[in-house]
C-alpha positions in Angstrom: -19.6 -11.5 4.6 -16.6 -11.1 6.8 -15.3 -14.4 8.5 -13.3 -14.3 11.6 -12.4 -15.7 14.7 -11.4 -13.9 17.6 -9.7 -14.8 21.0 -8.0 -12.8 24.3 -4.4 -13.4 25.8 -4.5 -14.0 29.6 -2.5 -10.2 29.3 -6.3 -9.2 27.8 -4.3 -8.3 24.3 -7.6 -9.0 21.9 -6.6 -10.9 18.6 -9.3 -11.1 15.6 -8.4 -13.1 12.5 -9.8 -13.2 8.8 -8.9 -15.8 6.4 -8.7 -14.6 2.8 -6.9 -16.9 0.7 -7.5 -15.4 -2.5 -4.0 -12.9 -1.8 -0.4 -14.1 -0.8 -0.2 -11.1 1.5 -0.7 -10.5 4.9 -2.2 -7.2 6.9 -1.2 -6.9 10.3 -3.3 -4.2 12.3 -2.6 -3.0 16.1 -5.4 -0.5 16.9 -4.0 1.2 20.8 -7.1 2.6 22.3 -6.2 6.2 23.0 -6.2 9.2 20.1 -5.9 12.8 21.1 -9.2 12.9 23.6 -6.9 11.0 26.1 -5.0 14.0 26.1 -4.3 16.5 28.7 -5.3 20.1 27.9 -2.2 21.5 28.2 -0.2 19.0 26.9 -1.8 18.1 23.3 -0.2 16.3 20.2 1.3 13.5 22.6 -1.2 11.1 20.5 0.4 12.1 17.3 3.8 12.4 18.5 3.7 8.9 19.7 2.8 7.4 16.4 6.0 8.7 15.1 8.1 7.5 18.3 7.2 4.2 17.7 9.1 4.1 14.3 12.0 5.5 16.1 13.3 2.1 17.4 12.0 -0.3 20.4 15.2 -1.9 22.6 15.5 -4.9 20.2 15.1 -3.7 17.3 16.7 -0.3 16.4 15.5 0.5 12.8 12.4 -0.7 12.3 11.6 -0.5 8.6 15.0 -2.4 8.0 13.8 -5.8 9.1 10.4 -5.5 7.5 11.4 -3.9 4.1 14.0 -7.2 4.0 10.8 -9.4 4.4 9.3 -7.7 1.4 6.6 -5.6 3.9 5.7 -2.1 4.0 3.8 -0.3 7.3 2.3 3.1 8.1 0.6 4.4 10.7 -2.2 7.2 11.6 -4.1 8.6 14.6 -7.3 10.4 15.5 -8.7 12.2 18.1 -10.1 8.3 19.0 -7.1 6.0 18.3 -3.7 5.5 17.0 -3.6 2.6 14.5 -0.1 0.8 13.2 -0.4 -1.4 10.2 1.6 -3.2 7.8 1.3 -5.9 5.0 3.8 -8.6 4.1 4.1 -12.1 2.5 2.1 -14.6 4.4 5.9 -16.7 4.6 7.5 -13.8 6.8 4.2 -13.3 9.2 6.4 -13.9 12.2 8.7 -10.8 11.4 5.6 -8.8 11.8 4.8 -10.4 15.1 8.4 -10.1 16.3 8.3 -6.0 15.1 5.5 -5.3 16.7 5.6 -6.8 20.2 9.0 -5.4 20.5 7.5 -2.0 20.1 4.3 -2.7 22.7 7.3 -3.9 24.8 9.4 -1.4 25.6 10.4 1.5 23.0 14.1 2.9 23.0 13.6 6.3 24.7 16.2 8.2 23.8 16.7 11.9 24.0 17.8 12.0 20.4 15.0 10.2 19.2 12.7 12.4 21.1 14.3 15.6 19.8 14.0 14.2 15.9 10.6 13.2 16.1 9.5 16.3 18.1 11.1 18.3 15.1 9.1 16.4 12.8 6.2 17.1 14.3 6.5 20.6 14.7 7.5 20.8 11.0 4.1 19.1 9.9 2.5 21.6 12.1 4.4 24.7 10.9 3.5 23.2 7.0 0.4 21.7 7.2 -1.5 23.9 9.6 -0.1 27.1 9.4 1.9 27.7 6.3 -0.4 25.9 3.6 -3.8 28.2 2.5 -6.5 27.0 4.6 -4.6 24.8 6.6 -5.6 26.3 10.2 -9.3 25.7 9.4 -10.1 22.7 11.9 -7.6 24.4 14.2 -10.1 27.3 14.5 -13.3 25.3 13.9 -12.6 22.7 16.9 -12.8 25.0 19.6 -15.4 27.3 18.5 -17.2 23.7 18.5 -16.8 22.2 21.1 -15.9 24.1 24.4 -15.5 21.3 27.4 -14.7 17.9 25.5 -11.1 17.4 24.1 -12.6 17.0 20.6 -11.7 20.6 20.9 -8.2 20.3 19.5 -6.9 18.4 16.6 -4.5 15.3 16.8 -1.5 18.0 15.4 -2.6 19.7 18.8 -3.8 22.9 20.3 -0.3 24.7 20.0 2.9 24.3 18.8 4.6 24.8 22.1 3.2 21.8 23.7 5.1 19.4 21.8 8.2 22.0 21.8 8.1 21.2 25.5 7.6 17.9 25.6 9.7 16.4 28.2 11.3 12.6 28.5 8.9 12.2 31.7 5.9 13.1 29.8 6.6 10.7 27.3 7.5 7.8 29.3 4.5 8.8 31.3 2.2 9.0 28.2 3.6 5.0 27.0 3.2 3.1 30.1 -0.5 4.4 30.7 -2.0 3.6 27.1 0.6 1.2 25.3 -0.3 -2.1 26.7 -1.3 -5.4 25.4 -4.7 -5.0 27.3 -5.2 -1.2 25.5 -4.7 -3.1 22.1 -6.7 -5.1 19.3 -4.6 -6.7 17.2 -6.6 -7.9 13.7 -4.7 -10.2 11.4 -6.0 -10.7 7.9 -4.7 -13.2 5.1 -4.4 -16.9 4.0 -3.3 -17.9 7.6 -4.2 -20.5 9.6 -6.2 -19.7 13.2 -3.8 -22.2 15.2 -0.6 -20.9 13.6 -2.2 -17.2 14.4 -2.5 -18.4 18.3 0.9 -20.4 19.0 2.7 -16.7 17.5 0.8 -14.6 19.8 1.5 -16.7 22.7 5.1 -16.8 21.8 5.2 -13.1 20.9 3.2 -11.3 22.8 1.8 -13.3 25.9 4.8 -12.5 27.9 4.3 -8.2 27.9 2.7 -7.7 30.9 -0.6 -6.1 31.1 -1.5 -2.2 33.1 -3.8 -0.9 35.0 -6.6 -0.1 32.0 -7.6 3.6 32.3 -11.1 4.6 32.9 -12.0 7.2 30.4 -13.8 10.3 32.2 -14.3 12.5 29.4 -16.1 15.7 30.2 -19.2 16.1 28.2 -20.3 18.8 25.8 -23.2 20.8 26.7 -25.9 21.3 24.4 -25.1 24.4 22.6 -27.9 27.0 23.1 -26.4 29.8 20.6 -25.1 30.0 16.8 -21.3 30.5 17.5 -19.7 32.7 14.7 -15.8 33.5 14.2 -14.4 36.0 11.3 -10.9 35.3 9.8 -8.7 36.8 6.9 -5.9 34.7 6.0 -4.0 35.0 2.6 -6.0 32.7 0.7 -7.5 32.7 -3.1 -11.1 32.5 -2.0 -13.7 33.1 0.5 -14.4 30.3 2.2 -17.8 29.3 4.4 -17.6 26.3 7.0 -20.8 25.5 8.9 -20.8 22.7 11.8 -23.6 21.0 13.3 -23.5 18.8 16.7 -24.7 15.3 15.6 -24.5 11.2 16.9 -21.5 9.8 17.7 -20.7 6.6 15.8 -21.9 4.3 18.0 -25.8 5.2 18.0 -28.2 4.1 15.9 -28.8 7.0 14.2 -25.3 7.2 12.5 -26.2 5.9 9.3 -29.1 7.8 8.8 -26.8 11.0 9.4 -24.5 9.6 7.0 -27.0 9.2 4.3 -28.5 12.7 4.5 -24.5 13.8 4.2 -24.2 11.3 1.0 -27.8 13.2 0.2 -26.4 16.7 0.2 -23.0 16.0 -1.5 -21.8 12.9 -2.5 -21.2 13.3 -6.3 -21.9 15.8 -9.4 -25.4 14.4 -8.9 -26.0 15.6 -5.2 -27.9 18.5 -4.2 -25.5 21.1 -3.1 -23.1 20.4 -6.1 -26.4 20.5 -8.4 -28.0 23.4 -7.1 -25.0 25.5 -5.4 -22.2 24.8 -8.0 -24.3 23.6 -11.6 -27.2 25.7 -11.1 -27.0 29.2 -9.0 -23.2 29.0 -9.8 -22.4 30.1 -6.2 -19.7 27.7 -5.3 -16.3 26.3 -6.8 -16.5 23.3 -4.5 -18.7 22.4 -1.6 -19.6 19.9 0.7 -20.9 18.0 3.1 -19.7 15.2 5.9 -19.4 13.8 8.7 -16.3 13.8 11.5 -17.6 10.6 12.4 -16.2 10.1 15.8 -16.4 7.7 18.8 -17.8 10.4 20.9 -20.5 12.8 19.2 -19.8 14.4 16.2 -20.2 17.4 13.9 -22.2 17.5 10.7 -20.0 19.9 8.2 -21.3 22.0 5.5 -18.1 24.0 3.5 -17.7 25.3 0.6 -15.8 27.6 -1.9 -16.9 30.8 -2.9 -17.1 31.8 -6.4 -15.2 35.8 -6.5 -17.9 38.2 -6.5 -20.5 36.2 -4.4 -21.5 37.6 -1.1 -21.2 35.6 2.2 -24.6 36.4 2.4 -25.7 35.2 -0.4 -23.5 32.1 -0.1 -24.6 31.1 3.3 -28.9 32.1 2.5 -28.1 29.3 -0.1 -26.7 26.7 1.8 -29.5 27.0 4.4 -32.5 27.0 1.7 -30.9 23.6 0.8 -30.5 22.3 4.4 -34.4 24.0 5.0 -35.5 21.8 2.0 -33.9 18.6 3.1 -35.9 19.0 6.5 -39.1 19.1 4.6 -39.1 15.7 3.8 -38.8 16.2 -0.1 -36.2 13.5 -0.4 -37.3 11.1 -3.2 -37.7 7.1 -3.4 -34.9 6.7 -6.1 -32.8 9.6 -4.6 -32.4 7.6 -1.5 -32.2 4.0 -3.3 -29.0 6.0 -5.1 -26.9 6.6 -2.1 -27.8 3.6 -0.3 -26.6 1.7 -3.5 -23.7 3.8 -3.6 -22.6 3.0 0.1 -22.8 -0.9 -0.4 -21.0 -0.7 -3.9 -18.4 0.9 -1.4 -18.3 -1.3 1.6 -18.8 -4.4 -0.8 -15.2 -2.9 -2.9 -13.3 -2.6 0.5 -13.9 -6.0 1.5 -11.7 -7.0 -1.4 -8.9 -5.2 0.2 -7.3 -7.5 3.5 -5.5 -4.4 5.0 -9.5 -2.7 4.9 -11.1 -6.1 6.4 -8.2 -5.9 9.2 -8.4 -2.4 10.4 -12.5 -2.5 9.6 -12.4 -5.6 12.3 -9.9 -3.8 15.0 -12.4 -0.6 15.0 -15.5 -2.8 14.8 -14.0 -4.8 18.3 -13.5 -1.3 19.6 -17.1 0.1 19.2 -18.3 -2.9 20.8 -19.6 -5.8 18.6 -17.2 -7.1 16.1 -20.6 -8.8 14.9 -21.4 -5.3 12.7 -18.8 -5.6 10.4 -21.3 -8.0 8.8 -24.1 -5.6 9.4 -23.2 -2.5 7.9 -25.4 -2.5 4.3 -28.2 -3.7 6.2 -28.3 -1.0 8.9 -27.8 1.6 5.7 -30.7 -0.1 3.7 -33.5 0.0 6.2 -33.3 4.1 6.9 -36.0 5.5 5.6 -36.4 9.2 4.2 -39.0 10.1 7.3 -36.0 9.0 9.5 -33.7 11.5 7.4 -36.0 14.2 7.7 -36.6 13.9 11.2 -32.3 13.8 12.2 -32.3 16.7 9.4 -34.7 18.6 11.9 -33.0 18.2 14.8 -28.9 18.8 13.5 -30.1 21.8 11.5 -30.6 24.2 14.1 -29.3 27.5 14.2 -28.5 27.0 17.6 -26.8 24.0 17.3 -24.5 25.8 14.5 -21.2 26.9 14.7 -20.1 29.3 11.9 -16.5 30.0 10.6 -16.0 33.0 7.7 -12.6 32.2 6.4 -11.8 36.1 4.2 -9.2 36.4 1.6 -7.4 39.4 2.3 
Protein backbone atom coordinates (compact mmCIF):
# COMPACT_ATOMS: atom_id res chain seq x y z
CA UNK A 1 0.00 0.00 0.00
CA UNK A 2 1.20 3.28 -1.45
CA UNK A 3 0.46 6.45 0.86
CA UNK A 4 0.22 9.82 -0.63
CA UNK A 5 -1.13 13.06 -0.72
CA UNK A 6 -1.57 15.06 -3.62
CA UNK A 7 -2.38 18.87 -4.29
CA UNK A 8 -2.43 21.50 -7.47
CA UNK A 9 -0.65 25.04 -7.70
CA UNK A 10 -3.02 27.84 -8.84
CA UNK A 11 -0.37 27.53 -12.12
CA UNK A 12 -2.17 23.77 -12.31
CA UNK A 13 1.60 22.24 -11.65
CA UNK A 14 0.19 18.73 -9.97
CA UNK A 15 2.37 17.72 -6.90
CA UNK A 16 1.93 14.02 -5.37
CA UNK A 17 3.87 13.05 -2.26
CA UNK A 18 4.85 9.59 -0.56
CA UNK A 19 6.31 9.45 2.79
CA UNK A 20 8.77 6.54 3.26
CA UNK A 21 10.86 6.94 6.18
CA UNK A 22 12.56 3.84 6.13
CA UNK A 23 15.51 5.67 3.53
CA UNK A 24 17.49 9.02 4.05
CA UNK A 25 17.09 9.67 0.45
CA UNK A 26 14.82 11.57 -1.57
CA UNK A 27 13.39 10.94 -5.41
CA UNK A 28 12.28 13.79 -7.07
CA UNK A 29 10.15 12.96 -10.32
CA UNK A 30 8.86 15.66 -13.07
CA UNK A 31 6.87 13.62 -15.63
CA UNK A 32 6.09 16.60 -18.79
CA UNK A 33 3.20 15.30 -20.67
CA UNK A 34 4.27 15.11 -24.20
CA UNK A 35 6.72 12.02 -25.73
CA UNK A 36 7.26 11.60 -29.43
CA UNK A 37 3.31 11.31 -30.49
CA UNK A 38 3.24 15.20 -29.84
CA UNK A 39 5.45 15.29 -32.64
CA UNK A 40 5.11 16.72 -35.98
CA UNK A 41 5.70 14.25 -38.93
CA UNK A 42 8.23 15.92 -40.43
CA UNK A 43 9.95 17.13 -37.64
CA UNK A 44 10.55 13.88 -35.21
CA UNK A 45 13.10 13.28 -32.31
CA UNK A 46 12.28 16.92 -30.81
CA UNK A 47 10.83 14.74 -27.74
CA UNK A 48 14.24 13.12 -27.28
CA UNK A 49 16.27 15.94 -28.14
CA UNK A 50 14.65 18.00 -25.56
CA UNK A 51 15.45 15.53 -22.74
CA UNK A 52 19.03 16.21 -23.41
CA UNK A 53 18.54 20.15 -23.83
CA UNK A 54 17.41 20.33 -20.49
CA UNK A 55 20.77 19.11 -19.02
CA UNK A 56 22.37 21.73 -21.18
CA UNK A 57 21.87 24.65 -18.71
CA UNK A 58 18.53 26.77 -17.72
CA UNK A 59 19.39 30.89 -17.28
CA UNK A 60 20.30 30.36 -13.59
CA UNK A 61 21.89 27.68 -13.40
CA UNK A 62 24.51 26.86 -16.18
CA UNK A 63 25.78 23.29 -15.29
CA UNK A 64 23.35 21.48 -13.94
CA UNK A 65 24.81 18.31 -12.51
CA UNK A 66 27.44 20.65 -10.60
CA UNK A 67 25.01 21.82 -8.03
CA UNK A 68 23.36 18.50 -7.53
CA UNK A 69 26.45 16.15 -7.53
CA UNK A 70 27.76 18.89 -4.58
CA UNK A 71 24.47 17.94 -2.70
CA UNK A 72 25.46 14.28 -2.89
CA UNK A 73 22.39 13.73 -5.77
CA UNK A 74 22.45 12.00 -8.95
CA UNK A 75 19.52 12.49 -11.96
CA UNK A 76 18.75 10.93 -15.30
CA UNK A 77 16.26 11.27 -17.53
CA UNK A 78 14.24 9.23 -20.42
CA UNK A 79 11.40 9.65 -22.87
CA UNK A 80 8.75 7.65 -24.80
CA UNK A 81 6.60 7.96 -27.51
CA UNK A 82 4.07 9.07 -24.35
CA UNK A 83 6.23 11.25 -22.07
CA UNK A 84 9.55 12.69 -21.11
CA UNK A 85 10.33 11.93 -17.48
CA UNK A 86 13.35 13.82 -15.31
CA UNK A 87 14.27 12.33 -12.06
CA UNK A 88 16.86 12.50 -9.48
CA UNK A 89 17.53 11.21 -5.83
CA UNK A 90 19.33 13.12 -3.12
CA UNK A 91 19.68 13.41 0.78
CA UNK A 92 16.38 14.38 2.24
CA UNK A 93 18.74 17.61 4.00
CA UNK A 94 19.43 19.10 0.38
CA UNK A 95 15.63 18.63 -1.00
CA UNK A 96 15.46 22.26 -1.84
CA UNK A 97 18.51 22.01 -4.28
CA UNK A 98 16.34 19.69 -6.22
CA UNK A 99 13.43 22.16 -6.11
CA UNK A 100 15.63 25.12 -7.04
CA UNK A 101 17.23 22.73 -10.19
CA UNK A 102 14.27 21.91 -11.45
CA UNK A 103 12.03 25.00 -11.58
CA UNK A 104 14.89 26.78 -13.05
CA UNK A 105 14.75 24.38 -15.95
CA UNK A 106 10.64 24.47 -16.29
CA UNK A 107 11.42 28.22 -16.16
CA UNK A 108 13.32 29.24 -18.81
CA UNK A 109 16.24 26.98 -20.45
CA UNK A 110 19.48 28.75 -21.77
CA UNK A 111 18.95 28.58 -25.54
CA UNK A 112 22.00 28.82 -26.93
CA UNK A 113 23.12 28.00 -30.41
CA UNK A 114 26.09 26.05 -28.98
CA UNK A 115 24.13 24.07 -26.81
CA UNK A 116 21.73 23.27 -29.49
CA UNK A 117 24.49 22.25 -31.94
CA UNK A 118 26.15 19.80 -28.96
CA UNK A 119 23.15 18.24 -28.10
CA UNK A 120 21.92 17.85 -31.72
CA UNK A 121 25.38 16.04 -32.35
CA UNK A 122 24.65 13.82 -29.58
CA UNK A 123 21.65 12.82 -30.72
CA UNK A 124 22.54 12.12 -34.07
CA UNK A 125 25.45 10.04 -32.76
CA UNK A 126 23.03 7.78 -30.69
CA UNK A 127 21.10 7.44 -33.80
CA UNK A 128 24.03 6.66 -36.08
CA UNK A 129 25.13 3.91 -33.08
CA UNK A 130 22.27 2.64 -31.71
CA UNK A 131 19.94 2.44 -34.69
CA UNK A 132 21.95 2.04 -37.51
CA UNK A 133 25.38 0.88 -36.81
CA UNK A 134 24.65 -1.82 -33.97
CA UNK A 135 23.29 -5.52 -35.50
CA UNK A 136 19.60 -5.31 -35.30
CA UNK A 137 19.48 -1.94 -34.12
CA UNK A 138 16.99 -0.58 -37.04
CA UNK A 139 14.38 -3.25 -36.07
CA UNK A 140 11.61 -0.86 -34.40
CA UNK A 141 12.69 1.74 -36.98
CA UNK A 142 11.26 -0.69 -39.63
CA UNK A 143 8.63 -2.35 -37.47
CA UNK A 144 6.80 1.06 -36.41
CA UNK A 145 5.65 2.05 -39.68
CA UNK A 146 4.76 -1.08 -41.17
CA UNK A 147 2.48 -0.93 -37.87
CA UNK A 148 0.95 1.61 -37.57
CA UNK A 149 0.32 3.83 -40.77
CA UNK A 150 -1.80 7.20 -39.49
CA UNK A 151 -0.94 7.53 -35.70
CA UNK A 152 2.59 8.93 -34.64
CA UNK A 153 3.24 5.70 -32.85
CA UNK A 154 4.72 5.23 -36.29
CA UNK A 155 8.19 6.51 -35.42
CA UNK A 156 10.44 5.93 -32.49
CA UNK A 157 11.37 8.60 -29.88
CA UNK A 158 15.22 8.57 -31.79
CA UNK A 159 12.88 9.69 -34.73
CA UNK A 160 11.83 8.85 -38.26
CA UNK A 161 15.19 10.22 -39.88
CA UNK A 162 18.30 11.47 -39.04
CA UNK A 163 17.93 14.65 -40.99
CA UNK A 164 15.18 15.97 -38.89
CA UNK A 165 17.10 16.64 -35.93
CA UNK A 166 20.12 17.66 -38.40
CA UNK A 167 17.79 20.45 -39.29
CA UNK A 168 16.55 21.42 -36.25
CA UNK A 169 16.35 25.08 -36.12
CA UNK A 170 16.55 27.58 -32.82
CA UNK A 171 12.74 28.47 -33.77
CA UNK A 172 11.69 24.99 -33.68
CA UNK A 173 13.03 24.46 -30.46
CA UNK A 174 11.96 27.44 -28.74
CA UNK A 175 8.69 26.63 -30.42
CA UNK A 176 8.72 22.99 -29.15
CA UNK A 177 9.45 24.42 -25.06
CA UNK A 178 6.98 26.99 -24.69
CA UNK A 179 3.98 24.70 -25.98
CA UNK A 180 4.71 21.53 -23.72
CA UNK A 181 7.18 22.71 -20.87
CA UNK A 182 4.81 24.23 -18.44
CA UNK A 183 4.00 23.88 -14.92
CA UNK A 184 0.38 22.95 -15.90
CA UNK A 185 1.88 20.08 -18.62
CA UNK A 186 3.81 18.65 -15.47
CA UNK A 187 3.31 16.17 -12.43
CA UNK A 188 5.75 16.56 -10.12
CA UNK A 189 5.85 13.18 -7.50
CA UNK A 190 8.13 13.57 -4.54
CA UNK A 191 8.97 10.46 -2.54
CA UNK A 192 10.97 10.15 0.85
CA UNK A 193 10.94 10.91 4.69
CA UNK A 194 9.50 14.40 4.00
CA UNK A 195 6.98 16.18 5.58
CA UNK A 196 3.62 17.23 3.40
CA UNK A 197 3.75 20.98 4.76
CA UNK A 198 7.48 21.39 4.11
CA UNK A 199 6.64 19.66 0.50
CA UNK A 200 3.87 22.65 -0.05
CA UNK A 201 5.76 25.94 1.32
CA UNK A 202 8.88 24.75 -1.39
CA UNK A 203 6.56 24.41 -4.21
CA UNK A 204 5.01 27.65 -3.62
CA UNK A 205 8.27 29.29 -3.17
CA UNK A 206 9.79 27.35 -6.19
CA UNK A 207 7.54 26.85 -8.59
CA UNK A 208 4.28 28.88 -8.01
CA UNK A 209 5.68 31.88 -9.71
CA UNK A 210 6.30 30.04 -13.56
CA UNK A 211 3.44 30.97 -15.23
CA UNK A 212 1.09 28.55 -16.70
CA UNK A 213 0.22 28.06 -21.08
CA UNK A 214 -2.33 27.49 -22.91
CA UNK A 215 -2.59 23.41 -22.36
CA UNK A 216 -2.68 21.70 -25.81
CA UNK A 217 -5.55 19.62 -26.85
CA UNK A 218 -4.16 16.36 -28.09
CA UNK A 219 -5.86 15.49 -31.62
CA UNK A 220 -4.16 12.39 -32.44
CA UNK A 221 -5.22 10.72 -35.59
CA UNK A 222 -6.42 7.33 -35.09
CA UNK A 223 -5.22 4.00 -36.40
CA UNK A 224 -7.62 2.12 -38.57
CA UNK A 225 -8.27 -1.36 -37.92
CA UNK A 226 -5.89 -3.22 -40.07
CA UNK A 227 -7.70 -5.54 -42.53
CA UNK A 228 -4.47 -7.28 -44.08
CA UNK A 229 -1.24 -9.24 -42.64
CA UNK A 230 1.49 -6.57 -43.45
CA UNK A 231 4.93 -8.34 -44.31
CA UNK A 232 8.42 -6.52 -45.00
CA UNK A 233 11.81 -8.60 -46.00
CA UNK A 234 15.21 -7.22 -44.89
CA UNK A 235 18.96 -8.48 -45.02
CA UNK A 236 21.14 -6.59 -42.85
CA UNK A 237 24.72 -7.94 -41.67
CA UNK A 238 23.64 -9.75 -38.76
CA UNK A 239 24.60 -13.38 -37.12
CA UNK A 240 21.10 -14.68 -37.28
CA UNK A 241 17.74 -14.77 -38.91
CA UNK A 242 15.61 -13.01 -36.96
CA UNK A 243 11.46 -13.23 -36.91
CA UNK A 244 9.40 -10.21 -35.36
CA UNK A 245 5.52 -10.57 -35.36
CA UNK A 246 3.26 -7.57 -33.99
CA UNK A 247 -0.26 -7.62 -33.02
CA UNK A 248 -2.62 -4.45 -32.48
CA UNK A 249 -3.75 -4.72 -28.79
CA UNK A 250 -5.36 -2.30 -25.70
CA UNK A 251 -3.85 0.66 -24.82
CA UNK A 252 -2.89 0.89 -21.19
CA UNK A 253 -5.58 2.53 -19.99
CA UNK A 254 -8.41 -0.20 -20.69
CA UNK A 255 -9.42 -2.78 -18.73
CA UNK A 256 -8.28 -5.34 -20.62
CA UNK A 257 -4.43 -4.46 -20.15
CA UNK A 258 -3.68 -6.78 -17.61
CA UNK A 259 -5.24 -9.63 -19.02
CA UNK A 260 -2.92 -8.87 -22.27
CA UNK A 261 -0.08 -8.70 -20.07
CA UNK A 262 -0.59 -11.97 -18.42
CA UNK A 263 -1.08 -13.94 -21.70
CA UNK A 264 2.46 -12.11 -22.71
CA UNK A 265 3.92 -13.32 -19.09
CA UNK A 266 2.05 -16.76 -20.35
CA UNK A 267 3.98 -17.16 -23.55
CA UNK A 268 7.46 -16.02 -22.30
CA UNK A 269 8.21 -14.88 -19.03
CA UNK A 270 10.97 -17.32 -17.83
CA UNK A 271 12.78 -20.73 -18.77
CA UNK A 272 9.41 -22.14 -17.65
CA UNK A 273 7.12 -20.27 -20.22
CA UNK A 274 5.71 -21.73 -23.26
CA UNK A 275 7.66 -20.36 -26.16
CA UNK A 276 11.08 -20.84 -24.28
CA UNK A 277 9.82 -24.51 -23.32
CA UNK A 278 8.46 -25.57 -26.44
CA UNK A 279 10.39 -23.28 -29.15
CA UNK A 280 13.99 -23.13 -27.53
CA UNK A 281 14.05 -26.57 -24.85
CA UNK A 282 12.02 -28.69 -26.86
CA UNK A 283 11.79 -28.29 -30.96
CA UNK A 284 15.20 -26.48 -30.48
CA UNK A 285 14.02 -23.77 -33.05
CA UNK A 286 15.01 -20.65 -31.35
CA UNK A 287 18.27 -19.15 -29.48
CA UNK A 288 16.06 -16.65 -27.81
CA UNK A 289 12.49 -15.59 -28.17
CA UNK A 290 9.86 -13.68 -26.80
CA UNK A 291 6.97 -12.05 -26.08
CA UNK A 292 5.67 -8.47 -24.78
CA UNK A 293 3.92 -5.80 -24.67
CA UNK A 294 4.77 -1.93 -25.99
CA UNK A 295 2.51 -0.91 -23.44
CA UNK A 296 1.53 2.46 -24.41
CA UNK A 297 -0.95 5.34 -23.54
CA UNK A 298 -2.56 5.03 -26.82
CA UNK A 299 -3.17 1.29 -28.19
CA UNK A 300 -0.49 -0.98 -28.42
CA UNK A 301 1.27 -3.88 -30.15
CA UNK A 302 1.57 -7.41 -28.85
CA UNK A 303 5.23 -8.63 -29.94
CA UNK A 304 6.22 -12.08 -30.71
CA UNK A 305 10.37 -12.17 -31.76
CA UNK A 306 12.69 -14.48 -31.76
CA UNK A 307 16.17 -15.89 -32.82
CA UNK A 308 16.62 -18.35 -35.21
CA UNK A 309 18.72 -21.25 -34.66
CA UNK A 310 21.28 -21.54 -38.25
CA UNK A 311 19.68 -24.04 -40.41
CA UNK A 312 16.04 -23.49 -39.36
CA UNK A 313 13.71 -22.31 -42.04
CA UNK A 314 11.51 -19.09 -41.68
CA UNK A 315 8.93 -21.35 -42.32
CA UNK A 316 9.31 -23.51 -40.02
CA UNK A 317 10.16 -20.88 -37.41
CA UNK A 318 7.19 -18.86 -37.96
CA UNK A 319 4.49 -22.40 -38.38
CA UNK A 320 5.90 -22.81 -34.75
CA UNK A 321 5.26 -19.63 -33.30
CA UNK A 322 1.71 -19.67 -34.54
CA UNK A 323 0.81 -23.41 -33.38
CA UNK A 324 1.84 -21.87 -29.89
CA UNK A 325 -0.27 -18.68 -30.24
CA UNK A 326 -3.29 -21.17 -31.94
CA UNK A 327 -2.92 -23.24 -28.64
CA UNK A 328 -3.05 -20.39 -26.32
CA UNK A 329 -6.45 -19.36 -28.06
CA UNK A 330 -7.91 -22.67 -27.28
CA UNK A 331 -8.26 -22.04 -23.79
CA UNK A 332 -5.68 -24.77 -22.63
CA UNK A 333 -4.14 -22.43 -20.15
CA UNK A 334 -4.00 -24.34 -16.75
CA UNK A 335 -5.17 -23.26 -13.07
CA UNK A 336 -1.57 -23.29 -11.60
CA UNK A 337 -0.06 -21.98 -14.87
CA UNK A 338 -1.92 -18.86 -14.42
CA UNK A 339 -1.63 -18.72 -10.46
CA UNK A 340 2.31 -18.73 -11.50
CA UNK A 341 2.46 -15.49 -13.45
CA UNK A 342 0.00 -13.79 -11.38
CA UNK A 343 2.29 -14.64 -8.32
CA UNK A 344 5.08 -13.61 -10.30
CA UNK A 345 3.65 -10.04 -11.18
CA UNK A 346 2.86 -9.19 -7.41
CA UNK A 347 6.32 -10.58 -6.22
CA UNK A 348 7.34 -7.76 -8.78
CA UNK A 349 5.21 -4.86 -8.07
CA UNK A 350 5.43 -5.77 -4.25
CA UNK A 351 9.81 -5.58 -4.77
CA UNK A 352 9.44 -2.10 -6.51
CA UNK A 353 7.50 -0.57 -3.93
CA UNK A 354 10.71 -0.89 -1.78
CA UNK A 355 12.41 1.36 -4.13
CA UNK A 356 11.23 5.48 -3.57
CA UNK A 357 12.57 6.50 -7.03
CA UNK A 358 9.87 3.45 -8.43
CA UNK A 359 6.95 4.68 -5.93
CA UNK A 360 7.67 8.35 -7.37
CA UNK A 361 7.65 7.83 -11.01
CA UNK A 362 4.94 4.77 -10.50
CA UNK A 363 2.68 7.77 -8.85
CA UNK A 364 3.57 10.70 -11.65
CA UNK A 365 2.35 8.01 -14.47
CA UNK A 366 -0.51 6.68 -12.37
CA UNK A 367 -1.78 10.79 -12.01
CA UNK A 368 -1.31 10.77 -15.77
CA UNK A 369 -3.56 7.81 -16.78
CA UNK A 370 -6.18 9.23 -14.73
CA UNK A 371 -6.60 7.88 -11.10
CA UNK A 372 -3.63 8.05 -8.92
CA UNK A 373 -6.01 5.73 -6.87
CA UNK A 374 -4.50 2.46 -8.99
CA UNK A 375 -1.29 2.50 -7.85
CA UNK A 376 -2.90 0.70 -4.92
CA UNK A 377 -4.81 -1.44 -7.26
CA UNK A 378 -2.55 -2.99 -9.52
CA UNK A 379 -2.22 -6.96 -7.90
CA UNK A 380 -5.85 -6.90 -7.55
CA UNK A 381 -6.80 -5.99 -11.17
CA UNK A 382 -3.90 -8.88 -12.13
CA UNK A 383 -5.45 -11.42 -9.73
CA UNK A 384 -9.08 -11.49 -10.82
CA UNK A 385 -8.31 -12.26 -14.82
CA UNK A 386 -9.33 -15.31 -15.46
CA UNK A 387 -7.95 -17.83 -18.24
CA UNK A 388 -11.59 -17.57 -20.23
CA UNK A 389 -10.70 -13.83 -20.26
CA UNK A 390 -7.11 -14.78 -21.67
CA UNK A 391 -8.47 -16.91 -24.22
CA UNK A 392 -10.99 -14.66 -25.39
CA UNK A 393 -8.18 -11.35 -25.85
CA UNK A 394 -5.93 -14.25 -27.26
CA UNK A 395 -8.72 -14.62 -29.98
CA UNK A 396 -9.17 -11.42 -30.90
CA UNK A 397 -5.05 -10.06 -31.02
CA UNK A 398 -4.13 -13.21 -32.81
CA UNK A 399 -5.35 -12.54 -36.12
CA UNK A 400 -3.57 -12.80 -39.14
CA UNK A 401 -5.04 -9.73 -40.22
CA UNK A 402 -4.25 -7.80 -37.39
CA UNK A 403 -0.44 -8.99 -37.87
CA UNK A 404 2.33 -7.20 -39.05
CA UNK A 405 5.38 -9.35 -40.02
CA UNK A 406 9.12 -8.30 -40.20
CA UNK A 407 11.85 -11.11 -41.77
CA UNK A 408 15.09 -9.61 -40.57
CA UNK A 409 17.89 -12.05 -43.18
CA UNK A 410 21.51 -12.37 -42.39
CA UNK A 411 23.28 -11.77 -45.50
Amino acid sequence: MINFEKFTLDNGLKIIVHKDTSTPLVAFNVLYDVGAKDEQPDKTGFAHLFEHLMFGGSINIPRYDEPLQKAGGENNAFTSNDITNYYLTLPKQNLETAFWLESDRMLSLAFSPKSLDVQKNVVIEEFKQVFLNQPYGDVWLLLRPLAYKVHPYQWSTIGKDISHIENARMENVKAFYKKFYNPNNAILSIAGDVDIENIKKLANKWFATIKKDKKSLRKLPVEPEQKSPEKLTVKRNVPFNSIYKVFHTCSRREKEFHTVDLLSDILSNGNSSRLHQELIKKQKLFSEINAFLTGGIENGLFVVCGKLIKGISMQKAEEAINTELDKIKNNTIEKNELQKVKNKIESTLVFSEMNVLNKAMNLAFAELLGDLSLINKEIEKYSVVTKEQICEQANLIFRENNCSTLYYLAQ
